[in-house]
N, CA, C and O atoms as a DFTB+ gen file, in Angstrom:
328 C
 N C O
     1  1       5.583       4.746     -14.633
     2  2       4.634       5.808     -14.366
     3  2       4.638       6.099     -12.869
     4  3       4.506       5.102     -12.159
     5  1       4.765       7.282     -12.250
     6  2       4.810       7.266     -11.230
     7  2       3.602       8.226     -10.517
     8  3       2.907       9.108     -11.021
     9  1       3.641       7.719      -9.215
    10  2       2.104       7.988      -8.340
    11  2       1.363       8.840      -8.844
    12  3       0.359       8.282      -9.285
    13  1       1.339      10.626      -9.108
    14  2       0.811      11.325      -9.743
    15  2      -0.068      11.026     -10.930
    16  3      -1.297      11.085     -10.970
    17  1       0.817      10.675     -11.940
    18  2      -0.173      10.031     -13.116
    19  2      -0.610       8.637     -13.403
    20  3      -0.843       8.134     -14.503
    21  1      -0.686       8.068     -12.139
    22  2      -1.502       6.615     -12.685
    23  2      -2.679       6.883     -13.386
    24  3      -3.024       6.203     -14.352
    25  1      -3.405       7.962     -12.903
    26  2      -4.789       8.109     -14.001
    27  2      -4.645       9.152     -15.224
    28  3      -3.779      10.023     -15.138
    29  1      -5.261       9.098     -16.065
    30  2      -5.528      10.191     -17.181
    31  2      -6.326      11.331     -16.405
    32  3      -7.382      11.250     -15.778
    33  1      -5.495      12.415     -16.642
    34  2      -6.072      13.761     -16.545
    35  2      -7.581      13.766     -16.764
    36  3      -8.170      14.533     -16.002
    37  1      -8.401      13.047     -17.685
    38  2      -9.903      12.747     -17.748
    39  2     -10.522      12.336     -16.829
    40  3     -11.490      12.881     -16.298
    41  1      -9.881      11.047     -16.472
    42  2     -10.696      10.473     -15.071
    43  2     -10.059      11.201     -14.093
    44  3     -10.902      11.099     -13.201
    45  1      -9.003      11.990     -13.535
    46  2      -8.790      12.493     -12.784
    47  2      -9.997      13.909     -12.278
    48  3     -10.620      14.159     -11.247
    49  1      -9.877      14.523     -13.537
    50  2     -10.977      15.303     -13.714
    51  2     -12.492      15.227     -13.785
    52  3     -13.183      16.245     -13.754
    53  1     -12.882      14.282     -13.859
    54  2     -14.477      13.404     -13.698
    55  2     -14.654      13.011     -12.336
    56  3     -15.809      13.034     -11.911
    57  1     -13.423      12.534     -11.307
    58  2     -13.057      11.965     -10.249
    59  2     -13.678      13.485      -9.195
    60  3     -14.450      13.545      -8.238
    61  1     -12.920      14.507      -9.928
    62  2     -12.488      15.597      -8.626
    63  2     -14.304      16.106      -8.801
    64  3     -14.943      16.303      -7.768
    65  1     -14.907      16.257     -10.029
    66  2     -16.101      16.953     -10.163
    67  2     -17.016      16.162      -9.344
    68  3     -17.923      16.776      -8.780
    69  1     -16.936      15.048      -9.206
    70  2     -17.884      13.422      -8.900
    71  2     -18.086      14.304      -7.800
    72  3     -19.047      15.069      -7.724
    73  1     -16.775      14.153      -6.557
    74  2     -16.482      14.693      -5.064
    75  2     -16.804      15.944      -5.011
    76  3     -16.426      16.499      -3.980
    77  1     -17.504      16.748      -5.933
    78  2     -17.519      18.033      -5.426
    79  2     -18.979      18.378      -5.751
    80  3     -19.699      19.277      -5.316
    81  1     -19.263      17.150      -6.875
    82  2     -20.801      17.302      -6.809
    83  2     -21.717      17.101      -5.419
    84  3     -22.584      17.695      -4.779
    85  1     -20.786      15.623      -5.380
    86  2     -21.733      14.836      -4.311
    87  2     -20.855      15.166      -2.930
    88  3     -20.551      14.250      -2.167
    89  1     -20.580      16.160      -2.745
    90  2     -19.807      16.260      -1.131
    91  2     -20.578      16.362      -0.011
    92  3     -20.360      15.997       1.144
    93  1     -22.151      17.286      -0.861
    94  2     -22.551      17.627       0.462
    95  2     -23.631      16.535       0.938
    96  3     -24.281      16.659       1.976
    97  1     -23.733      15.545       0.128
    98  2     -24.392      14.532       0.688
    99  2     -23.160      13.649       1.938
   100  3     -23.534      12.734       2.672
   101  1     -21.842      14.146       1.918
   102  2     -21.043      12.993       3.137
   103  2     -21.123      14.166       4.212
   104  3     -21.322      15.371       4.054
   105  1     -20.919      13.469       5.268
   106  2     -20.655      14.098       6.693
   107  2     -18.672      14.574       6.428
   108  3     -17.901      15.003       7.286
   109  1     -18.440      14.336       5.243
   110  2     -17.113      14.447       5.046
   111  2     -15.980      14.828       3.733
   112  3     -16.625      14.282       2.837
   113  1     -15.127      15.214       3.242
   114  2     -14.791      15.513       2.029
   115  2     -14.422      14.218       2.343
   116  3     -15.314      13.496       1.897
   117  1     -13.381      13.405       2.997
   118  2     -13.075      12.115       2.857
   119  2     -13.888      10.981       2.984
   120  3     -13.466       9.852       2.734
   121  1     -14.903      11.189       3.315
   122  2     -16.376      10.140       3.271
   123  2     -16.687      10.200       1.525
   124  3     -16.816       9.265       0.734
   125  1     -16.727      11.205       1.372
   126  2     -17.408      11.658      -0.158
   127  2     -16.053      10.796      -1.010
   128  3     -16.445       9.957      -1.822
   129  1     -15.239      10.881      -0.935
   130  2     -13.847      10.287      -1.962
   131  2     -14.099       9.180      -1.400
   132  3     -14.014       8.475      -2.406
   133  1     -14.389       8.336      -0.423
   134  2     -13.836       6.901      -0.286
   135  2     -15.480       6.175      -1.101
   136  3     -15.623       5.029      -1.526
   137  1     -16.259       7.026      -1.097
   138  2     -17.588       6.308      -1.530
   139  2     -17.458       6.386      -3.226
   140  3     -17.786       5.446      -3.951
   141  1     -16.951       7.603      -3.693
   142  2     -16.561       7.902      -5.248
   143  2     -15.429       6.791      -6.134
   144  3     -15.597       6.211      -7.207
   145  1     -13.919       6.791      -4.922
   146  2     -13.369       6.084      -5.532
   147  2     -13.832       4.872      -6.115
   148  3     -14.015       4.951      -7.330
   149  1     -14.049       3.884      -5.639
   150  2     -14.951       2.635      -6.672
   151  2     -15.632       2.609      -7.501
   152  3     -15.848       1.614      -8.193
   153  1     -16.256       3.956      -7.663
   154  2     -16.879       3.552      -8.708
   155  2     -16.018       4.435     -10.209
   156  3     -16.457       4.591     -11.349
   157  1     -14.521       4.925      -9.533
   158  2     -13.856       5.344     -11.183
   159  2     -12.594       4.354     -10.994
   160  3     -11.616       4.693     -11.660
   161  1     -12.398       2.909     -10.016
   162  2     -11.587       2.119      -9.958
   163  2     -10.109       2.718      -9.011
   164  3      -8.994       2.198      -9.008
   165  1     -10.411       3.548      -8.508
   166  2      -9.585       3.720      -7.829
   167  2      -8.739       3.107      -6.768
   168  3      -7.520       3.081      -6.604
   169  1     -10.074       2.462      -5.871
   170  2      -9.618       1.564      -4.275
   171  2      -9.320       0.613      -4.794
   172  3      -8.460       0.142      -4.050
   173  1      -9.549      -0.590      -6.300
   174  2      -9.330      -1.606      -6.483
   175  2      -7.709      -1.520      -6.717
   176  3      -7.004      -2.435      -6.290
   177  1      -7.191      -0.517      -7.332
   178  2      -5.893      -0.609      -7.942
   179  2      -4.775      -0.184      -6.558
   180  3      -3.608      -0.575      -6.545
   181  1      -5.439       0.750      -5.346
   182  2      -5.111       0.997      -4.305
   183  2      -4.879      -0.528      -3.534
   184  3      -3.889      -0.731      -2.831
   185  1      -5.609      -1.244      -3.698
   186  2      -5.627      -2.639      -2.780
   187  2      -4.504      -3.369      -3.098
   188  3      -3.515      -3.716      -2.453
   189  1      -4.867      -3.525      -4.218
   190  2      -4.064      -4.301      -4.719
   191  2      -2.465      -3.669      -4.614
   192  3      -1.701      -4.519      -4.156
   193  1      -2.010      -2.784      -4.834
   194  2      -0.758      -2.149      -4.758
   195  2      -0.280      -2.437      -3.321
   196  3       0.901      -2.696      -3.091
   197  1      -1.338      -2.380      -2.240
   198  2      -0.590      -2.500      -0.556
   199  2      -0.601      -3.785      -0.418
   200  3      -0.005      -4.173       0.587
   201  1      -1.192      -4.804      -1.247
   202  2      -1.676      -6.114      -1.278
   203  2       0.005      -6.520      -1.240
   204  3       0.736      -6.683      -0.263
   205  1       0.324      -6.618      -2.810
   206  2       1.846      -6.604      -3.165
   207  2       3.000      -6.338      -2.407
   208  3       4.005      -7.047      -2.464
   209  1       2.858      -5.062      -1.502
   210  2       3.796      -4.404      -0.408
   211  2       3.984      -5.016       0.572
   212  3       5.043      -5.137       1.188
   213  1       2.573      -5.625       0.893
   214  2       2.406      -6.278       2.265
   215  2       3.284      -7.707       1.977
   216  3       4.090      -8.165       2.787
   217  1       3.060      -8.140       1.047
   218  2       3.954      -9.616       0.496
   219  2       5.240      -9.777       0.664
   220  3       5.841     -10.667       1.265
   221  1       5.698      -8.696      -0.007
   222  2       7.235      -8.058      -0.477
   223  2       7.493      -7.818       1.011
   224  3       8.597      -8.308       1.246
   225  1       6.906      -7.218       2.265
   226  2       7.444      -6.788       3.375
   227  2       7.634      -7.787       3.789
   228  3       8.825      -8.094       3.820
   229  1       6.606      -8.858       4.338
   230  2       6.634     -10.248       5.236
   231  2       7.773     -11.073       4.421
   232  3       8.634     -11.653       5.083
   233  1       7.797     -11.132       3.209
   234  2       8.858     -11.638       2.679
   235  2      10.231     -11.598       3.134
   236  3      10.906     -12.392       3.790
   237  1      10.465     -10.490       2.628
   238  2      11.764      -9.353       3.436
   239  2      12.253      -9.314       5.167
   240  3      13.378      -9.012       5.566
   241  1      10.680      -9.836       6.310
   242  2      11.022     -10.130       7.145
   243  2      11.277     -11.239       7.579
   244  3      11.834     -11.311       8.674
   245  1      10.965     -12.366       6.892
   246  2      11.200     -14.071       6.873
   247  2      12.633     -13.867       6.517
   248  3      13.411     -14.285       7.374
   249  1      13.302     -13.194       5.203
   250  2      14.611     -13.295       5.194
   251  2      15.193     -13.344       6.285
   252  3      15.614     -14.327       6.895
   253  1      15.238     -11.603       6.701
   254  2      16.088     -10.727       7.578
   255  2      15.849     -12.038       8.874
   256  3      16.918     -12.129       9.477
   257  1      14.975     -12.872       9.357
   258  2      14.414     -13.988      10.664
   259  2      15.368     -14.738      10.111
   260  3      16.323     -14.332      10.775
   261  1      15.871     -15.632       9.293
   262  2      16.488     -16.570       8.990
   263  2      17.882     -16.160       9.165
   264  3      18.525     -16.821       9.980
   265  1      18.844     -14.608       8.190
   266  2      19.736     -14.485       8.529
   267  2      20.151     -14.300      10.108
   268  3      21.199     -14.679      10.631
   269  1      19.141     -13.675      10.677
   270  2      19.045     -13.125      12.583
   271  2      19.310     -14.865      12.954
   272  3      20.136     -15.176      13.812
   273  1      18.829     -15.496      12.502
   274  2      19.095     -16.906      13.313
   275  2      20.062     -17.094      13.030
   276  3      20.847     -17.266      13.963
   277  1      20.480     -17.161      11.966
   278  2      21.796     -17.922      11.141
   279  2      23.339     -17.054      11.933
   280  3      24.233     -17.697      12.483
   281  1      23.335     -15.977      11.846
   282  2      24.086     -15.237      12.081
   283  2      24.328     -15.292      13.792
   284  3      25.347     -14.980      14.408
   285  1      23.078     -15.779      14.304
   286  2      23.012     -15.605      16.460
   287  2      23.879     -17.251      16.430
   288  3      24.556     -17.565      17.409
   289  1      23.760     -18.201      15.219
   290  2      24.069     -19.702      15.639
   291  2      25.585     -19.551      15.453
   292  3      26.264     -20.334      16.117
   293  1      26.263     -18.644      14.630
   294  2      27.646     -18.248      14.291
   295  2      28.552     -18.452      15.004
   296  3      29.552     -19.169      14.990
   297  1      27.836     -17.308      16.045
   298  2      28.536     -16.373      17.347
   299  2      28.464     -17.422      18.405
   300  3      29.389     -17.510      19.212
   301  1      27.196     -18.411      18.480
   302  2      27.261     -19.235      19.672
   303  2      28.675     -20.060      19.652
   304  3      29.565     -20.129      20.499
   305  1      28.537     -20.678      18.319
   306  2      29.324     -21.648      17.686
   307  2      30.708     -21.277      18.159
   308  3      31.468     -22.051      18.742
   309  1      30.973     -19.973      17.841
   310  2      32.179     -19.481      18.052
   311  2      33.220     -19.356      19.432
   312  3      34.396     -19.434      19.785
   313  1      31.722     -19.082      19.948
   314  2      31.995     -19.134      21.903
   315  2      32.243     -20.350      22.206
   316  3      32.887     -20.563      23.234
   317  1      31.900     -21.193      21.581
   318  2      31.253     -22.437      22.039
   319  2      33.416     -23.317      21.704
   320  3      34.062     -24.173      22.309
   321  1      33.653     -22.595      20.693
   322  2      34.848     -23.286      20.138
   323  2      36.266     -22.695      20.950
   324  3      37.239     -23.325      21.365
   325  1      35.954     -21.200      20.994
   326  2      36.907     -20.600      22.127
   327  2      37.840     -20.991      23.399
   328  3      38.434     -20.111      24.022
């Protein structure tokens, strides 16, 4: 499923009316959505998704640190044998 339709057209549509009921109570259209989202589950499934990313990235940079070492001890090695 991709980004567009993670929600049903229903809650999407309950979502947009929520923000347009209650807008003029925020100093903001984006004040008004960040206070709405939680309560149709939105920010929880948002968290969690950058939660995952953030893992997968630091992950990905511990690799890429290990080969950067592995690969700098190579070249020393190499000089070193020259």
């Amino acid at each position: 499923m991709n980004k567009s339709n993670k929600f049903s057209p229903e809650v999407r549509e309950r979502a947009v009316r929520m923000v347009q009921e209650h807008r003029g109570e925020y100093p903001s259209l984006w004040a008004a959505i960040e206070s709405i989202a939680p309560k149709i589950g939105c920010e929880a499934q948002r968290v969690k998704d950058l939660e995952r990313e953030v893992r997968e990235l630091r992950k990905a940079s511990e690799i890429l640190k290990l080969a950067s070492a592995f690969f700098a001890q190579a070249v020393l090695d190499r000089r070193i044998k020259s």
